[in-house]
N, C-alpha and C positions, 0 to 999 in steps of 0.2 A: 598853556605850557607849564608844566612840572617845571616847581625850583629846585635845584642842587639838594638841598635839603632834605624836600623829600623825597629824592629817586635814591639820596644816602641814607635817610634815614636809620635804616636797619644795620647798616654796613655794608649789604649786598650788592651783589655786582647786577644789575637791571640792565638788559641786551640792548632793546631799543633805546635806551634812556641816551645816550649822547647824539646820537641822528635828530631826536626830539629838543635837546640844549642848544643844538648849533641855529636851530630855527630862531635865533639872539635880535633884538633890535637892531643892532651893530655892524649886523652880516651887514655887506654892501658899502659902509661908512669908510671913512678916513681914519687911522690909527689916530687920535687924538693924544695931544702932547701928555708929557709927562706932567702930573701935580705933586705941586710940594707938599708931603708928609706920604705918598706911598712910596714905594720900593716895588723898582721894575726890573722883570729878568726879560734879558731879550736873548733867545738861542738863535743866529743866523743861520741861514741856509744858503752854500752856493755849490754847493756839490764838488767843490774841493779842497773845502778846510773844516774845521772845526774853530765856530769864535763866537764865546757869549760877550754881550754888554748888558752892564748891571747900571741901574741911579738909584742912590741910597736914596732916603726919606729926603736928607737937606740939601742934595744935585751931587753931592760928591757922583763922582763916574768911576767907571773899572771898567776895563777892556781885560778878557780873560779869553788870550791866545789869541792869535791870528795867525792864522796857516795859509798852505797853500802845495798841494800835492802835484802843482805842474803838470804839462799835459802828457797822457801815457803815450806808448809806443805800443803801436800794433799787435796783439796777444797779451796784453800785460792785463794784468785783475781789472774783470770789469767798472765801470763806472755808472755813477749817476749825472742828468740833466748837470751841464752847466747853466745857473739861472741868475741874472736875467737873460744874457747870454755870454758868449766869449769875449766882446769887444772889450773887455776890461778884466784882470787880474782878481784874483778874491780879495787880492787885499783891499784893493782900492773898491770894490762892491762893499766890503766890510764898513772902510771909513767914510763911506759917503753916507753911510748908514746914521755911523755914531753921527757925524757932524750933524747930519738933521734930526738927530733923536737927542744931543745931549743940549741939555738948559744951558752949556757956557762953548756950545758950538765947535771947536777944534782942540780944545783943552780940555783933554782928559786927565785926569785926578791920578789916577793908577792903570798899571799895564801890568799884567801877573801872567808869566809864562807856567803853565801845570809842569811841562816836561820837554825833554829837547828831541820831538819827533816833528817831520817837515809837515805833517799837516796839523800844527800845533804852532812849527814858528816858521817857516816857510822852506820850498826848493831849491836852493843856491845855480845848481849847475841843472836844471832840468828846463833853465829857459835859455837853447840856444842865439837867439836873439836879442841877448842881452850884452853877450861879446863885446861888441863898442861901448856900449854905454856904462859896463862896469869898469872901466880903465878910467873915465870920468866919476865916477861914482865911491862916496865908500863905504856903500856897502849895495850887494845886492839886491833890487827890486822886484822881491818876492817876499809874500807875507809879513812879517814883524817888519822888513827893511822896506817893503812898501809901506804901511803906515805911516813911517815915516813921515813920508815926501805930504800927507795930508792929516797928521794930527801931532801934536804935543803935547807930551806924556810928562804928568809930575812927576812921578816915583816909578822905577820899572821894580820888578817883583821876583826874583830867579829863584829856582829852587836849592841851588847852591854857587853862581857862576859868582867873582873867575876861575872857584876852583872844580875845573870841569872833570875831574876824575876821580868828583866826592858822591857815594863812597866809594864807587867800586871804578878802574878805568874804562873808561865809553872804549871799546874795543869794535862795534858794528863800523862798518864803511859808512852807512847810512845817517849814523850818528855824530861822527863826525863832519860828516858836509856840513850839516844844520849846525853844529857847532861854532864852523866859519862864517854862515851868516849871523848867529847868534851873536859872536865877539864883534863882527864887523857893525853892526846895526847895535848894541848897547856901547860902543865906542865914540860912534855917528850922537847918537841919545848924549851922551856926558859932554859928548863938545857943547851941547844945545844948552846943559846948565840941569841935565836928567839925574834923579838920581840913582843908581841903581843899588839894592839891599838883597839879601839871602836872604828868603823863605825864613820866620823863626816860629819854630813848632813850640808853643807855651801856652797855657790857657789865658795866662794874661798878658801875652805879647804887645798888647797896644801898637801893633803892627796897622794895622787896616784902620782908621780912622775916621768921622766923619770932619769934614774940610769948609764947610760953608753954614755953620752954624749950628749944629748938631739935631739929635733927635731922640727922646727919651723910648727906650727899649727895643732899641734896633741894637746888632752884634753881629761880628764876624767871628767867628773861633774857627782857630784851625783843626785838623781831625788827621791829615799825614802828609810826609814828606820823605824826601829821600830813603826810605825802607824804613822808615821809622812808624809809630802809629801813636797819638795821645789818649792816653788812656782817661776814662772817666776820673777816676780819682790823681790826674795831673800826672803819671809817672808815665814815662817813654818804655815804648816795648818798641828791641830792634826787630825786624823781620829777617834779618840774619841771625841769630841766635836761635831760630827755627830749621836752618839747614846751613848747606855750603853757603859761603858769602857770591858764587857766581849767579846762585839766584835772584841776585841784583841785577845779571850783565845787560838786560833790558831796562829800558827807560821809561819804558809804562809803569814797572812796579814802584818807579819814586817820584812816581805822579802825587803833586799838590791834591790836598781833597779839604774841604771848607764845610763849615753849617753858616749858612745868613740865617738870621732870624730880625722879625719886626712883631714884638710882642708875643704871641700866641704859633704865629707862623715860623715856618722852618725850611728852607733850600738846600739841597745836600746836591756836592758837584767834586768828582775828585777826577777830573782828567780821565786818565784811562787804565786806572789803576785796576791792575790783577800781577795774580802769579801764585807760585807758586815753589816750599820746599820740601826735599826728603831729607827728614830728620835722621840722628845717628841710631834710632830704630827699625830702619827703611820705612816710617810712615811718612805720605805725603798730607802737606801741610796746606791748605788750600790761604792767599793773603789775605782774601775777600771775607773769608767766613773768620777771620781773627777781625778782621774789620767791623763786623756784624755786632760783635759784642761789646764794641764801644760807640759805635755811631746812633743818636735817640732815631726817635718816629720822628718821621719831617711830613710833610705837605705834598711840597714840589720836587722831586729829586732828577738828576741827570745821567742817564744811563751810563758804567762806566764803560768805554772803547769800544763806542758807536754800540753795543748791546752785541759783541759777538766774542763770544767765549767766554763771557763774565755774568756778571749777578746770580751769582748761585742762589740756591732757597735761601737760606740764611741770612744774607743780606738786602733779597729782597722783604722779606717778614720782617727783619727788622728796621725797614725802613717803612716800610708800609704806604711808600707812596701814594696820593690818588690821581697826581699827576705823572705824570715819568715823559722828560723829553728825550732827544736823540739827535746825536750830529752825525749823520750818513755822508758819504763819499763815494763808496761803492756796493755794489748789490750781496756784496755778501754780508754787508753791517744788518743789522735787526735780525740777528738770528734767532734763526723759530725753537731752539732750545731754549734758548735764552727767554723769550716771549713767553712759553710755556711755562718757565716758572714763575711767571706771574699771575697769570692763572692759576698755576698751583696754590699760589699763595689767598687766596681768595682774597682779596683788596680789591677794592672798585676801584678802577685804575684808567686812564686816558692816556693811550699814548702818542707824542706827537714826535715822530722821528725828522720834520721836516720835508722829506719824499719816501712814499711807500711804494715801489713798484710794482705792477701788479704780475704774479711769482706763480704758477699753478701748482707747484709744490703745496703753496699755500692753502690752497682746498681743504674745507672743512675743520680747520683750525679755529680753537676756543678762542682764543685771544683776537681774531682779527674784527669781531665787534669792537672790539676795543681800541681801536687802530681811528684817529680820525680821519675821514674820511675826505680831510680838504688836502692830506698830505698825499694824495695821489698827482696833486696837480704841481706842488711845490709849496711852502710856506715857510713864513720865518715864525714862532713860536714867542709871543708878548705876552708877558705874567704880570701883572698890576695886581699889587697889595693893596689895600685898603688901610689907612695911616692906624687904625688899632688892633692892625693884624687880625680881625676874626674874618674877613672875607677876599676874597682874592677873584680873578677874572683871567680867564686866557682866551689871549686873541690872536688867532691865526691870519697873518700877513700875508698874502699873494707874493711870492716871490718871484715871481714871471716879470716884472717893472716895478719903477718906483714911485708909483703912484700909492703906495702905503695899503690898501684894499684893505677890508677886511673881511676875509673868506668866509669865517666863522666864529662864532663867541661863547665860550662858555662860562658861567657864575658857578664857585664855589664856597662853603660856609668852611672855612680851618678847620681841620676834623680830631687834631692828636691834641685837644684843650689840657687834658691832665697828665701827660705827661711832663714829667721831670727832670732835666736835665742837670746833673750838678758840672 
């Protein structure tokens, strides 16, 4: 078997080379606990949220989002697999997760909401059968407010709550239901003794912290928030100052976005951040490609909103990902423009959206070697650092049960060693 190494060597993207990686020792094995000194990214899959868990090097945890898109009605945008299957909510498929993946079991360190979308914090009024038990309840059991009921959260993380109509007023219907579960379940949290903070966009925020003893050259910096963007040399560029301030009215565009790094390695994850404005010269302004000029080369990156209608060229070259994961919901995420320009971009590139349905549009498309080939059945996506950051491992999780499987495994050497981040 060909190491990582040298199927990278040159840069080049090699077709067969990830069918040849997944042939891993590991295939078959048991997701093996977390170790103290790497830094694990875990992307869930349950085909109706979107929720990473992260362990820093020294166990601190992060839970980043827990959603829940509720079940659709008949004609409404297709969907994907619910996995493992319906008998339980995503949320609670979410936190059965953390509890047996985090080193300090139902205490989690941080909970960071990207933005206030229901498959981000969850469906308030989309679970009819919740009628009784929300009159008992307070707050609804759906996503963020299901967690709840099975973890405790040190610090919750909001991109700006309680001021819910910073910057611009949430005016969607959509947006404020999740609002109401939002207020209700970080209300539920404070009683418990939670803290909750606004998002602070600074290069040296000492926001994100390590909590259980620390670790030399691991970091969180933030990259945007609320319309805003951090620029390389620390000054704030609004993304309203680019066109009308309505170009905020959505809540993807002031989606959270982060670099983890652990030495040499780098994770790029901003929610579902896009958009876009026309300037007082009628040019349109695309958010993503202003993004591109401030975010380094990273490693691992997280496709922004689910991969459909976002990562222009721009932001993909300049991230240069070799990883690229994906949090899918419905058949229309992973779209094939969007794929293509990663291709374009020539980066030798994996990507692991979780579930890849099989699409016959799809036919003959460059990218779909690049597609791993265990997400057709369903997977959760585990990324283990290596404690001096030059090597890293992803391990695709069977998400059909919880038996942990491992589908598949692939070894990578850190590939962006010279670049520079100030």
């Amino acid at each position: 078997m060909k190491s990582a190494a040298a199927i990278f060597a040159a840069g080049v993207f090699a077709r067969p080379s990830f069918a040849e990686m997944a042939k891993h020792p590991l295939a078959g094995a048991k997701l093996p606990p977390w170790r103290e000194g790497c830094f694990r990214i875990c992307m869930l899959y349950t085909g109706r949220s979107e929720s990473q868990f992260l362990i820093f090097p020294d166990g601190t945890s992060m839970l980043i989002d827990c959603g829940d898109t509720g079940p659709l009605k008949p004609g409404e945008e297709p969907v994907m697999p619910i996995l493992p299957d319906a008998s339980r909510r995503a949320g609670e498929w979410t936190s059965r997760f953390v509890r047996e993946q985090n080193p300090n079991g139902g205490k989690v360190d941080y909970f960071l909401l990207s933005h206030w979308h229901v498959d981000h914090c969850g469906a308030p009024r989309r679970w009819k059968d919740d009628a009784k038990q929300a009159s008992a309840r307070s707050c609804p059991r759906s996503g963020i407010g299901e967690a709840l009921d099975h973890l405790d959260f040190g610090t919750i993380i909001d991109r700006a709550w309680p001021d819910v109509d910073y910057p611009v007023p949430r005016t969607k219907k959509g947006e404020r239901e999740a609002l109401a579960l939002i207020d209700a379940a970080y209300r539920e949290a404070m009683r418990r003794g939670t803290k909750i903070e606004k998002f602070k966009l600074a290069r040296d925020a000492g926001q994100i912290v390590l909590r259980h003893g620390g670790c030399d050259g691991f970091a969180a910096r933030p990259l945007c928030a609320n319309g805003r963007i951090l620029r390389r040399d620390g000054t704030i560029l609004e993304l309203a100052s680019l066109g009308s301030p309505n170009t905020l009215s959505d809540d993807n565009s002031l989606s959270i976005g982060l670099v983890f790094s652990l030495g040499p390695f780098r994770y790029f994850t901003a929610g579902d951040f896009w958009g876009n404005a026309t300037g007082p010269d009628g040019r349109r302004k695309n958010f993503e490609d202003v993004l591109a000029r401030e975010t380094p080369l990273v490693d691992v990156a997280k496709a922004n909103h689910h991969a459909h209608c976002t990562m222009p060229l721009s932001l993909v070259r300049a991230l240069h990902a070799r990883v690229v994961l994906g949090s899918v919901w419905s058949r229309l995420h992973s779209q094939r423009s969007v794929l293509r320009n990663f291709s374009k971009a020539r980066a030798p590139f994996l990507y692991v959206p979780g579930f890849m349905p099989k699409r016959p549009e799809d036919a003959g498309e460059r990218w779909l070697d690049a597609v791993a080939h265990e997400c057709r059945e369903g997977v959760h996506a585990v990324v283990d650092v290596r404690p001096d950051g030059k090597k890293y491992r992803v391990m695709l999780v069977a998400a059909q049960d919880e038996t942990r499987r491992i589908a598949g495994a692939y070894d990578f050497n850190t590939y962006h060693k010279g670049d520079q981040w100030q």
